[in-house]
Rosetta silent file (secondary structure, phi, psi, omega in degrees, C-alpha in Angstrom):
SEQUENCE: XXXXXXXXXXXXXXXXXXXXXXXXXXXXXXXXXXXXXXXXXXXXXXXXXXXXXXXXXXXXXXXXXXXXXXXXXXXXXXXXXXXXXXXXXXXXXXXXXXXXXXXXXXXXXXXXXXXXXXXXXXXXXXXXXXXXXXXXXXXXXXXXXXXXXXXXXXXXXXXXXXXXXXXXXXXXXXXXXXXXXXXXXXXXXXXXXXXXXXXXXXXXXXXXXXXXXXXXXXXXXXXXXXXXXXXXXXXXXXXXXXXXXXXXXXXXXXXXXXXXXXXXXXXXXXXXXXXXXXXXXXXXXXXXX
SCORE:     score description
SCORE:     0.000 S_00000001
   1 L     0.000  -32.022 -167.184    0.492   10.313  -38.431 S_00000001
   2 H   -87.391  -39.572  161.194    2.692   12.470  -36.100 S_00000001
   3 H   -62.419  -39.824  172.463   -0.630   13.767  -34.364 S_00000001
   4 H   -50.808  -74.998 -148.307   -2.211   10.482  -33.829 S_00000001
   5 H   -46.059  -26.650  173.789    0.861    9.446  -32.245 S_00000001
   6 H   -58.829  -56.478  173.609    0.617   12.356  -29.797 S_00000001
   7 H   -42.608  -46.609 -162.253   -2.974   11.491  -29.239 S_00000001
   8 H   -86.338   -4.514  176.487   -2.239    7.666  -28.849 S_00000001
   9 H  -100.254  -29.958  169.222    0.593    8.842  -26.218 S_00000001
  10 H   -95.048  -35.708  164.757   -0.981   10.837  -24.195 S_00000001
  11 H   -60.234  -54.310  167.575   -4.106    9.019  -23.667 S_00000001
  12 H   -34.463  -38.914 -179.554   -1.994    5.960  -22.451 S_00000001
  13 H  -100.861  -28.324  118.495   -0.479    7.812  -20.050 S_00000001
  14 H    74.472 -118.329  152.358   -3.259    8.873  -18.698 S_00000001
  15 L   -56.832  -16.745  148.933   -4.527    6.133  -17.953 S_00000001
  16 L   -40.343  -30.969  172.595   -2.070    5.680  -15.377 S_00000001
  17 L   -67.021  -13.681  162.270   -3.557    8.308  -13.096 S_00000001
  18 L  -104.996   25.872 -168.283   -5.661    5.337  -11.756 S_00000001
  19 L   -92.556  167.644 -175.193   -2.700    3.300  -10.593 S_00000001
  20 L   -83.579  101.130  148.106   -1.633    2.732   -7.275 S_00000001
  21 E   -47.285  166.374 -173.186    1.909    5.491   -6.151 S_00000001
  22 E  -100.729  106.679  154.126    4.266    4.607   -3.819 S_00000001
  23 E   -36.212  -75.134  169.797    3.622    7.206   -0.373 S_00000001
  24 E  -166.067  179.335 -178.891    6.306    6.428    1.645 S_00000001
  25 E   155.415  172.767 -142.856    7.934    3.098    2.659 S_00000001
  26 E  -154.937  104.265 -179.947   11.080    1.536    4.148 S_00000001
  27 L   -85.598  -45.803 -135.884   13.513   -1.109    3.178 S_00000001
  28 L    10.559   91.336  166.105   16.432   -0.510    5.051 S_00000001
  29 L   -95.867   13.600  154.528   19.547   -1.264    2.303 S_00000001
  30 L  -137.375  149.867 -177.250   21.631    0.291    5.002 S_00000001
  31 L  -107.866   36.575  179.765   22.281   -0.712    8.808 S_00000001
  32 L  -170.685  163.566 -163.505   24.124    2.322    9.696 S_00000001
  33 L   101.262  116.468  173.728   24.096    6.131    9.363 S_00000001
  34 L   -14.841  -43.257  167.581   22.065    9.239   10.458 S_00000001
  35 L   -94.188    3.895 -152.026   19.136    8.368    7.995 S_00000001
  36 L   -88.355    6.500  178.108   19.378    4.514    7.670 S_00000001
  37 L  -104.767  -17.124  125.234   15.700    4.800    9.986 S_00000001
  38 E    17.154  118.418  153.201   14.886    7.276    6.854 S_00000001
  39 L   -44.433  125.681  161.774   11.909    6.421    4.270 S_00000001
  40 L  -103.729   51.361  165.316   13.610    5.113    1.605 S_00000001
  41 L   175.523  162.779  177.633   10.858    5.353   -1.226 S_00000001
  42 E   107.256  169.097  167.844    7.990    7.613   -1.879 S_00000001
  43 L   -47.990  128.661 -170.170    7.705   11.128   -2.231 S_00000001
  44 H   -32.610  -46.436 -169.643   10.616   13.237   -1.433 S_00000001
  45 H   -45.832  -25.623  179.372    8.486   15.108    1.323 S_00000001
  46 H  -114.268    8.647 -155.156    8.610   12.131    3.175 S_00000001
  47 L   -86.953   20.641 -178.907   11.462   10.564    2.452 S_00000001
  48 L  -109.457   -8.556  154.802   12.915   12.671    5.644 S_00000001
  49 L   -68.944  139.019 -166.788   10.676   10.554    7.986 S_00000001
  50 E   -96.621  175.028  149.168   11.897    8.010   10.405 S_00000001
  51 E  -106.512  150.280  174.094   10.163    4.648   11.809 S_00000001
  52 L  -100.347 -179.434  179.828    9.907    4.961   15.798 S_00000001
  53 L  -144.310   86.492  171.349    9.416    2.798   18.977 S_00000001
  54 E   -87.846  151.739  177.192    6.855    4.672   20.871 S_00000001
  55 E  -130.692  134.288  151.049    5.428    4.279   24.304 S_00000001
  56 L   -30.377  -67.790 -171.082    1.866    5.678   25.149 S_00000001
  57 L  -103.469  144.206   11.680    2.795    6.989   28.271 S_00000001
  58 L   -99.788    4.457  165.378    2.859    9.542   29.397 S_00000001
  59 L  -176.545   97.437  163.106    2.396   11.034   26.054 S_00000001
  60 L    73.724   -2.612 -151.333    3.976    9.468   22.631 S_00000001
  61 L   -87.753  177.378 -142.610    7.554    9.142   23.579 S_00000001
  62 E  -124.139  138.338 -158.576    9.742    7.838   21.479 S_00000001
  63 L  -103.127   82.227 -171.567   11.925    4.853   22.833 S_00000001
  64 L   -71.921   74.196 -175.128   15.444    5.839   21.202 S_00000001
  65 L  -129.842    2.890 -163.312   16.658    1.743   21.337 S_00000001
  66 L  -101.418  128.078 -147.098   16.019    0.790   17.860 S_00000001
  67 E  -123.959  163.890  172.126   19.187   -1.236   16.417 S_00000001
  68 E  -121.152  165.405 -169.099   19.342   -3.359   12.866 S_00000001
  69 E  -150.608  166.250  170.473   19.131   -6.766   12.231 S_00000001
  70 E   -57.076  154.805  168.214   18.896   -9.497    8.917 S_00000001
  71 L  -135.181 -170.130  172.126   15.807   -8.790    7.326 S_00000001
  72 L   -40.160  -65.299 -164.701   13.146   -9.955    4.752 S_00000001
  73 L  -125.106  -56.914  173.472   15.451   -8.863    2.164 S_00000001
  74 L   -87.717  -88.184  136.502   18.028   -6.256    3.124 S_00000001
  75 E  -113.425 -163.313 -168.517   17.779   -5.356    6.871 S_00000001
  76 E  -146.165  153.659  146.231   14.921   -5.112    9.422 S_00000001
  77 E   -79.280  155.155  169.451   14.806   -2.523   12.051 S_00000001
  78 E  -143.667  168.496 -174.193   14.732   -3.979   15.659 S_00000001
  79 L  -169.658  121.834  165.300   14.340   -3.374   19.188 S_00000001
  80 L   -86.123 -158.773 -170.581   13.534   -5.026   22.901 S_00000001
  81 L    81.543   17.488  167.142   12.182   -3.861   25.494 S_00000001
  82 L   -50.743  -23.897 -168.757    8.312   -4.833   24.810 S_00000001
  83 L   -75.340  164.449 -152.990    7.666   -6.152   27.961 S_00000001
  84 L    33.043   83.959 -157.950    4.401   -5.083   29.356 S_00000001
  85 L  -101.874  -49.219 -151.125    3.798   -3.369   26.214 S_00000001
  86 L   -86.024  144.323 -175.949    0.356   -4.037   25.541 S_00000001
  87 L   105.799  -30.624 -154.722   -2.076   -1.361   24.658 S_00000001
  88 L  -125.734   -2.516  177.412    1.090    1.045   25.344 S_00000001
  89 E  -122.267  137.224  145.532    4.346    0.109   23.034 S_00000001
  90 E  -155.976 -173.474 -172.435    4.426    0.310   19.392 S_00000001
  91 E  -102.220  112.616 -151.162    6.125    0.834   15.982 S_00000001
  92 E  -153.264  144.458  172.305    4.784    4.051   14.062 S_00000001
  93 E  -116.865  137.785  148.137    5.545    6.149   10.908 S_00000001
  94 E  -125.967 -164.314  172.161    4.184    9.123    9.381 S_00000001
  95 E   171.388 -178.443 -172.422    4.036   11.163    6.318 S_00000001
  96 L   -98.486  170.941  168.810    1.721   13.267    4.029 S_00000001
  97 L  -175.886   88.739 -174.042   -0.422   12.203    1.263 S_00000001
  98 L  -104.891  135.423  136.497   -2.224   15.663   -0.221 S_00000001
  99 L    99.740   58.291  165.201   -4.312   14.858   -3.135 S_00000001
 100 E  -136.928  149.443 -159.065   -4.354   10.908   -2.538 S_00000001
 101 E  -149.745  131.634  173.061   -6.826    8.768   -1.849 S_00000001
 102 E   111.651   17.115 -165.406   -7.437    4.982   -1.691 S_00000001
 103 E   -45.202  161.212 -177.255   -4.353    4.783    0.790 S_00000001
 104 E  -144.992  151.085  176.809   -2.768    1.224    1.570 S_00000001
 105 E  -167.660  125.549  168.649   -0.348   -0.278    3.754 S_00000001
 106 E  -127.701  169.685 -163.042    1.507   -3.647    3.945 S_00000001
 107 E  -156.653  137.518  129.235    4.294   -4.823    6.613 S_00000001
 108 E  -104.175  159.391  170.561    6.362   -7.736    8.001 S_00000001
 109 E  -117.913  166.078  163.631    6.971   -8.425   11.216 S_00000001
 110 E  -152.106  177.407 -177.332    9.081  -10.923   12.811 S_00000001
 111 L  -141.513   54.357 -174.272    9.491  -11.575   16.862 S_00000001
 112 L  -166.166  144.112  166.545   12.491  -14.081   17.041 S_00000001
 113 L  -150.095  179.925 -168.600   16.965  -13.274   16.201 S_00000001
 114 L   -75.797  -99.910 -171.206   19.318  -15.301   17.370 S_00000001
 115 L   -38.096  -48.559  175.746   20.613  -14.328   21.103 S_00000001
 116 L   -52.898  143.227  163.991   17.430  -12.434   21.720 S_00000001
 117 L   -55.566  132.085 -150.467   14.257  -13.759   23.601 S_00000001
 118 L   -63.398  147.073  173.771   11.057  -14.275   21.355 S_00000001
 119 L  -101.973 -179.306  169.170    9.560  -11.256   20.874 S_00000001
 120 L   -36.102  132.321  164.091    5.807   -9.533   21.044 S_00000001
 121 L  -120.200  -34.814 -167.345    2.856  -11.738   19.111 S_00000001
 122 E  -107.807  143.433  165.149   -0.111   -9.841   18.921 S_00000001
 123 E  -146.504 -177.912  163.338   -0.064   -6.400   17.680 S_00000001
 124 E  -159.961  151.843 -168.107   -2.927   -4.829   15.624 S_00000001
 125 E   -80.516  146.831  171.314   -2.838   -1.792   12.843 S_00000001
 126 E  -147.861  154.817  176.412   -4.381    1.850   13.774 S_00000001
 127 E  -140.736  165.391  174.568   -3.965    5.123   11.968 S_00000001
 128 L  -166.539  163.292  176.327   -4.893    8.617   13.005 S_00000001
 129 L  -105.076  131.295  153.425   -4.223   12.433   11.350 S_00000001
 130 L    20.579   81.951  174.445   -2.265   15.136   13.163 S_00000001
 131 L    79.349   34.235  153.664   -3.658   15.710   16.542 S_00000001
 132 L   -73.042 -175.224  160.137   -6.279   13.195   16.090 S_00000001
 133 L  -131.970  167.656  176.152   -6.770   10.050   17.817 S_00000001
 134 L  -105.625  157.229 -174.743   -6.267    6.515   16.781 S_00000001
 135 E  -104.047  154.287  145.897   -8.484    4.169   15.013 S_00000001
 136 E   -87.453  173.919 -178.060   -8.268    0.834   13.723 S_00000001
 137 E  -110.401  122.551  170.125   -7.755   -0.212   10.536 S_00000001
 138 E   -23.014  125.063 -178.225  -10.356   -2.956    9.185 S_00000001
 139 E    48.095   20.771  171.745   -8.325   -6.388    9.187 S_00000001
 140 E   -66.021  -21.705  149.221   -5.467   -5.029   10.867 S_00000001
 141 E    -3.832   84.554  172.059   -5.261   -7.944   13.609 S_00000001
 142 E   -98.898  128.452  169.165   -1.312   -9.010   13.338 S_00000001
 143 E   -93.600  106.551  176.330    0.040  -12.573   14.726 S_00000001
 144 L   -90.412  164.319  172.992    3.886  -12.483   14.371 S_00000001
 145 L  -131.757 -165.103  176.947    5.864  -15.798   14.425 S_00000001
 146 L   -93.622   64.680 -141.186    9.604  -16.477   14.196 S_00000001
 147 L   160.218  113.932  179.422    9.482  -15.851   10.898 S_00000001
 148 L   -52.800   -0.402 -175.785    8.619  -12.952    7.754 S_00000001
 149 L  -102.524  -36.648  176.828    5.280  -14.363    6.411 S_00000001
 150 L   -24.541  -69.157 -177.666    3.526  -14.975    9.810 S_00000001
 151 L   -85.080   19.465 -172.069    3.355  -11.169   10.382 S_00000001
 152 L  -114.321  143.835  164.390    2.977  -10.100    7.344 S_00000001
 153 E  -107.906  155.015 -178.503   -0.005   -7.382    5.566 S_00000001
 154 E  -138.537  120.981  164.494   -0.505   -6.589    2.059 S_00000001
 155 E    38.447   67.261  177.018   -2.781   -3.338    1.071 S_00000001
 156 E   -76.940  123.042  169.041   -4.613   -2.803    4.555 S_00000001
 157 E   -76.275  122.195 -172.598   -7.164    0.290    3.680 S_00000001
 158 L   -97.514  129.038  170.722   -6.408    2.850    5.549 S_00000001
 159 L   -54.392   45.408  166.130   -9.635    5.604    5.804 S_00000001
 160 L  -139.926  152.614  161.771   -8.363    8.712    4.207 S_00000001
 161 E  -105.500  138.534  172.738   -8.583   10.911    1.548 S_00000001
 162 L    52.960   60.922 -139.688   -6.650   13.810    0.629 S_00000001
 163 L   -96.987  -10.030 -155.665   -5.065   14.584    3.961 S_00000001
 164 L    23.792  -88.254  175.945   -3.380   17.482    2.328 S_00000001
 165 L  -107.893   14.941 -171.763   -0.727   19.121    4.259 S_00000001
 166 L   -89.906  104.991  163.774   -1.881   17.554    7.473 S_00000001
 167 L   -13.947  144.171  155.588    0.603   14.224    8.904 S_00000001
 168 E  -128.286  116.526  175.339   -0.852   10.948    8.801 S_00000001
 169 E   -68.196  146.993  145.402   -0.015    8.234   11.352 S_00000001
 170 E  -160.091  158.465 -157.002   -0.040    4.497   11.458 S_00000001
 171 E  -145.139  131.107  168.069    0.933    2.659   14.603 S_00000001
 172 E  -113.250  119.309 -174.280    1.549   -1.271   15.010 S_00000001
 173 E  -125.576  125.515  158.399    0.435   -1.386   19.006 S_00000001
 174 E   -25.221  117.110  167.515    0.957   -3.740   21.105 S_00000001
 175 L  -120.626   17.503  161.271   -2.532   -6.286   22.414 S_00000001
 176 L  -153.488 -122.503 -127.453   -1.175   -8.736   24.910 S_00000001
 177 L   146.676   -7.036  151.052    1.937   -9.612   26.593 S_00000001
 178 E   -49.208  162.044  167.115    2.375  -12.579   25.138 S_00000001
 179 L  -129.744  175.074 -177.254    5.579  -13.853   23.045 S_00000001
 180 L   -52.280    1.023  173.485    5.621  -15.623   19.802 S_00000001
 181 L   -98.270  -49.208 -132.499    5.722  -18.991   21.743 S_00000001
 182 L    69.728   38.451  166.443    2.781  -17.784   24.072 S_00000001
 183 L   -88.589  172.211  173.264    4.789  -17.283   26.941 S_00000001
 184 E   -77.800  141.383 -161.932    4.917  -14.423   28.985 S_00000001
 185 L   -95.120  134.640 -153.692    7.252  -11.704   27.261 S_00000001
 186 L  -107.698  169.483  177.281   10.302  -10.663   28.724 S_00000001
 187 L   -43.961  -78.056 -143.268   12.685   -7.457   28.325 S_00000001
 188 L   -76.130   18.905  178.567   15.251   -8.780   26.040 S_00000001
 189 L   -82.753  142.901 -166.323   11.942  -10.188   23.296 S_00000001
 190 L   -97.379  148.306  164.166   12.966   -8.708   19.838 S_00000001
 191 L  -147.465  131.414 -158.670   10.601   -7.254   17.704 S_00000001
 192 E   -96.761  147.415  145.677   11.354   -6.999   13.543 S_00000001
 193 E  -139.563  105.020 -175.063   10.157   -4.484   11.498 S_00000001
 194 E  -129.529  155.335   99.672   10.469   -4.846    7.790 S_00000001
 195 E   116.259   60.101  169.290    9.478   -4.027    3.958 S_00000001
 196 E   -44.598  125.028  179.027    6.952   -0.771    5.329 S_00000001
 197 E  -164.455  133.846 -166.033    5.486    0.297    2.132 S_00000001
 198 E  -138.531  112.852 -174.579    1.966    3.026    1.819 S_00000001
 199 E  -122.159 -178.078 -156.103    0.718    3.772   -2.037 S_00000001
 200 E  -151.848  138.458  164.794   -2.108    6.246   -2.943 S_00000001
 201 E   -90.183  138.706  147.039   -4.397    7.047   -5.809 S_00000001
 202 E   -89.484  134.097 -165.382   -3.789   10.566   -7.009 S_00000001
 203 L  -113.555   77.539  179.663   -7.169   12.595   -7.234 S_00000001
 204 L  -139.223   81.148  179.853   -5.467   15.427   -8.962 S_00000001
 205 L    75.741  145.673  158.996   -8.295   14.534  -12.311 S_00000001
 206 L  -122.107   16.463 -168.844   -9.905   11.555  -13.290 S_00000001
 207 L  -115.303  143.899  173.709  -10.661   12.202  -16.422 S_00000001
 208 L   -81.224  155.094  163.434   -9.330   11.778  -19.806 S_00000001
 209 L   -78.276  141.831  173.032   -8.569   15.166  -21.985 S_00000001
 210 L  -109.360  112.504 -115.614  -10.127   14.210  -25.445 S_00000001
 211 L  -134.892  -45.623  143.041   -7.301   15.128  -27.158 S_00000001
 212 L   -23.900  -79.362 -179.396   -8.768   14.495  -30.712 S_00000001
 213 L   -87.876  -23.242 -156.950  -11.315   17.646  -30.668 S_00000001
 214 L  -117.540  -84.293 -168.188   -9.892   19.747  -27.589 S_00000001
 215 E   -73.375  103.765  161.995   -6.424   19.762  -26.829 S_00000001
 216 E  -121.603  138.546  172.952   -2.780   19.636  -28.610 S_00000001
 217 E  -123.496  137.241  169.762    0.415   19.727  -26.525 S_00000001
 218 E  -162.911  178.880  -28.663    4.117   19.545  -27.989 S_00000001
 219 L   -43.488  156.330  145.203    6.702   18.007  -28.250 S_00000001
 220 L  -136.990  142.540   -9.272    6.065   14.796  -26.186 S_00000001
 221 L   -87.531 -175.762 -166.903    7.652   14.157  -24.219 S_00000001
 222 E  -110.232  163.699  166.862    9.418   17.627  -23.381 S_00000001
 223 L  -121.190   79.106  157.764   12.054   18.956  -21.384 S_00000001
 224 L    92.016  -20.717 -174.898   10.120   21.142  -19.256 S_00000001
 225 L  -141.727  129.050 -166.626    8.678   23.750  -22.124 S_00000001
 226 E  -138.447  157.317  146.906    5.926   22.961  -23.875 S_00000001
 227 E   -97.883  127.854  130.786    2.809   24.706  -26.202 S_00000001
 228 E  -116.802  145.523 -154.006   -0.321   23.947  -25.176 S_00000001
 229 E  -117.912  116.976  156.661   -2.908   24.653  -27.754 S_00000001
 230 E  -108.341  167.255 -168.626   -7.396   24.158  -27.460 S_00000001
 231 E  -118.318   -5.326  173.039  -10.041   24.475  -29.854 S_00000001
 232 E  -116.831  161.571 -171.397  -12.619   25.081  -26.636 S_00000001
 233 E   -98.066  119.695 -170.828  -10.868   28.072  -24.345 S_00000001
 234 E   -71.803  158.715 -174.246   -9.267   27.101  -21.452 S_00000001
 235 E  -132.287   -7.081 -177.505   -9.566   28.517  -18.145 S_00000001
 236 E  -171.466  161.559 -166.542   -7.095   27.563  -15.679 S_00000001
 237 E  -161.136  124.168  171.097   -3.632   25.295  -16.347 S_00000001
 238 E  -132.756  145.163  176.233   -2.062   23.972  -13.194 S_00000001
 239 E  -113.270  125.764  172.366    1.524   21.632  -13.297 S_00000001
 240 E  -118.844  158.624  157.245    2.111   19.139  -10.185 S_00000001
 241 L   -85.029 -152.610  166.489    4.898   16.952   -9.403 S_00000001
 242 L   -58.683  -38.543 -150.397    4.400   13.326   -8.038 S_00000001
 243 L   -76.954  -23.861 -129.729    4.530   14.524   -4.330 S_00000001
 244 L   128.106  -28.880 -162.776    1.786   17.173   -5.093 S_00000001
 245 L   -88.441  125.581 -164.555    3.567   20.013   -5.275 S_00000001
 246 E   -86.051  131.496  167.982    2.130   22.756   -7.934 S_00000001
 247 E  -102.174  -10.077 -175.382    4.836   24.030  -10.027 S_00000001
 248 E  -156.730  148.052 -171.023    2.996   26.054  -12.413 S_00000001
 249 E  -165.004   95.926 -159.509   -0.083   27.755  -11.943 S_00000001
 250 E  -138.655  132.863 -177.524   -2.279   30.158  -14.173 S_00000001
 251 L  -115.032   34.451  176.905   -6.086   31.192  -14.040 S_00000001
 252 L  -114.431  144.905  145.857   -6.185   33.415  -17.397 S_00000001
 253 L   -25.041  123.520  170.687   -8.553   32.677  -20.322 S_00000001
 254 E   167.016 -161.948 -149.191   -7.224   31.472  -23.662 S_00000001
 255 E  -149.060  -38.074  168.734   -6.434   29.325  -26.215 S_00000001
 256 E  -127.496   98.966  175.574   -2.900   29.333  -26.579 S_00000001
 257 E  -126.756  150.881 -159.586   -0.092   28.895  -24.096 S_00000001
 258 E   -95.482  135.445  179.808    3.864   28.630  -23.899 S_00000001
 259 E  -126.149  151.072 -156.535    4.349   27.055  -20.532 S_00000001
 260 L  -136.166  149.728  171.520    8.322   27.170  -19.403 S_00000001
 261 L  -152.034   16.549  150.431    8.892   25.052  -15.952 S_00000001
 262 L    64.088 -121.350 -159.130   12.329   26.388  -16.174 S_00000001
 263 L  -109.868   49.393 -168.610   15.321   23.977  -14.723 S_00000001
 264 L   -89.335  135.084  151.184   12.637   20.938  -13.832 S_00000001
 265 L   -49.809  141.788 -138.515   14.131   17.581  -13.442 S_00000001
 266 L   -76.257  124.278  146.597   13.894   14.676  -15.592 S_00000001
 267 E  -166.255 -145.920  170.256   10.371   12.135  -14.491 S_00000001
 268 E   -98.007  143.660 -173.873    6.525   11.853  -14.738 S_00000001
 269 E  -150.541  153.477  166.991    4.646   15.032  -13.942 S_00000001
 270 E  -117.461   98.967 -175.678    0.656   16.147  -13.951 S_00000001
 271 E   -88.505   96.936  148.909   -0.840   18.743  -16.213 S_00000001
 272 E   -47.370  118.263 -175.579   -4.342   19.975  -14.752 S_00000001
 273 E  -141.705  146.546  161.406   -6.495   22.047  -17.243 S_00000001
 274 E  -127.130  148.589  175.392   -9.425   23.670  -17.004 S_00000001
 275 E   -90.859  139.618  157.458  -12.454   24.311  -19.603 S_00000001
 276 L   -36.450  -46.821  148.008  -14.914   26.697  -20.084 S_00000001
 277 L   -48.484  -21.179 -174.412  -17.552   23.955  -20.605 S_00000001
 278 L  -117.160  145.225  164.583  -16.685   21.552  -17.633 S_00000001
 279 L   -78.642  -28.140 -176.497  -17.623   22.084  -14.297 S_00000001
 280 L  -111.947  158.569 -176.098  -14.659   19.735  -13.843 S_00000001
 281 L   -89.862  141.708  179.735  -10.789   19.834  -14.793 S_00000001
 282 L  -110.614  139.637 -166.635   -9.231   17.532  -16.539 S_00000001
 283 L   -90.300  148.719  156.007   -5.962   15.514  -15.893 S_00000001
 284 E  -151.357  179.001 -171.495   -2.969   13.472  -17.596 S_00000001
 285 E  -100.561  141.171  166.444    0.790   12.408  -16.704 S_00000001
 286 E  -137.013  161.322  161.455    3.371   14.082  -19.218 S_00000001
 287 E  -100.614  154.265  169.243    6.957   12.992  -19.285 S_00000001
 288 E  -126.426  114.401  158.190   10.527   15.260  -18.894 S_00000001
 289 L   -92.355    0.000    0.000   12.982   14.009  -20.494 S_00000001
């Protein structure tokens, strides 16, 4: 009974490896402070990225005006100075996303605060990689109102895979000059930016270990030191975190191995194995307790 249950535990989790992660993304549950423009969610790697207020010309810069305001739910970042924007002002984050695939991105917007002038209505979504250029992204069109639902996307596909250690952009860019009335838009029009949020498929295996015939690992879950044990000879044993990051990493032959991951923190983790027999490796999610 205590091996099924191993079996019936590890296959479950798993299954999980086709779920959507969290990338990066941006709440703001603080209006103040050195980081409060700071990713709050997502992989650590990124959670040291800000969002900006960029101007095309003459090459990217970065419009250091952005201020806080109420938001969907916590705060919103904000900012004026939009007018004559379009094609050449927008709002843009990046971050990494190595061994993910199936990328997504939703947003509100809002264009309207109390003292301020209506802000920017048309924008549309674009992404690009590290010294790239930008594209758009397929239904990416944005109308803002005075108001979070107007301007808001849910799980836009963005066209990458695997980007590994190279930055990934996305840009909300200005396309008219308009304001959320359809007047012409003046300095002081506000533009909102709230509840940022970019998940990922992890392609780090898609396959289940048959766990039955092939495999035994214990205890689950573990704190960090584990045996794993096959009945086919293994060939390669890799450990990732969440972000990506390989923590353990061995290409000898065998059958039996004590794997130690030393002072690792408590979460979800991915143990990568390879067989003699497969051309491909196979993955699951373990727990640290």
């Amino acid at each position: 009974m205590k091996k099924l249950y191993l079996v019936l535990a590890l296959t479950i989790i798993s299954g999980a490896l086709f779920a959507q992660d969290t990338i990066t993304g941006w709440n703001f549950p603080v209006n103040s402070g050195a980081d409060s423009l700071n990713a709050t969610m997502g992989t650590s790697q990124n959670k040291g990225y800000d969002l900006r207020f960029n101007w095309v010309t003459p090459n990217d810069t970065t419009i250091n005006s952005i201020f806080f305001a109420d938001g969907a739910t916590n705060y919103a970042a904000a900012t004026t100075g939009w007018d004559n924007g379009s094609g050449q002002k927008y709002w843009s984050i990046k971050f990494k996303a190595p061994n993910y695939t199936n990328l997504k991105v939703s947003s509100s917007q809002k264009g309207g605060y109390t003292t301020y002038a209506a802000g920017p209505k048309d924008f549309k979504l674009q992404w690009k990689l590290s010294g790239g250029t930008y594209a758009d992204i397929t239904g990416g069109t944005v109308v803002v109102g005075n108001d979070w639902t107007t301007g808001k996307v849910t799980n836009l596909a963005v066209p990458v895979s695997n980007s590994g250690t190279t930055s990934v952009y996305i840009r909300w860019i200005m396309t008219s000059n308009l304001d959320v009335n359809g007047a012409a838009l003046t300095a002081n029009g506000i533009s909102m930016m709230d509840d940022i949020l970019v998940t990922g498929t992890s392609t780090l295996g898609t396959d289940d270990i048959i766990f039955t015939n092939r495999l035994n690992i214990y205890p689950v879950p573990n704190h960090g030191k584990f045996t794993l044990e096959s009945r086919v000879p293994v060939t390669s044993i890799e450990v990732f975190d969440m972000s990506g990051r390989t923590l353990y990493n061995t290409r000898s032959e065998g059958s039996n191995f004590g794997i130690d991951l030393g002072n690792i923190s408590k979460g979800t983790y991915i143990l990568k194995v390879g067989f003699v027999d497969r051309d491909k490796p196979y993955s699951v999610k373990f727990l640290v307790d």
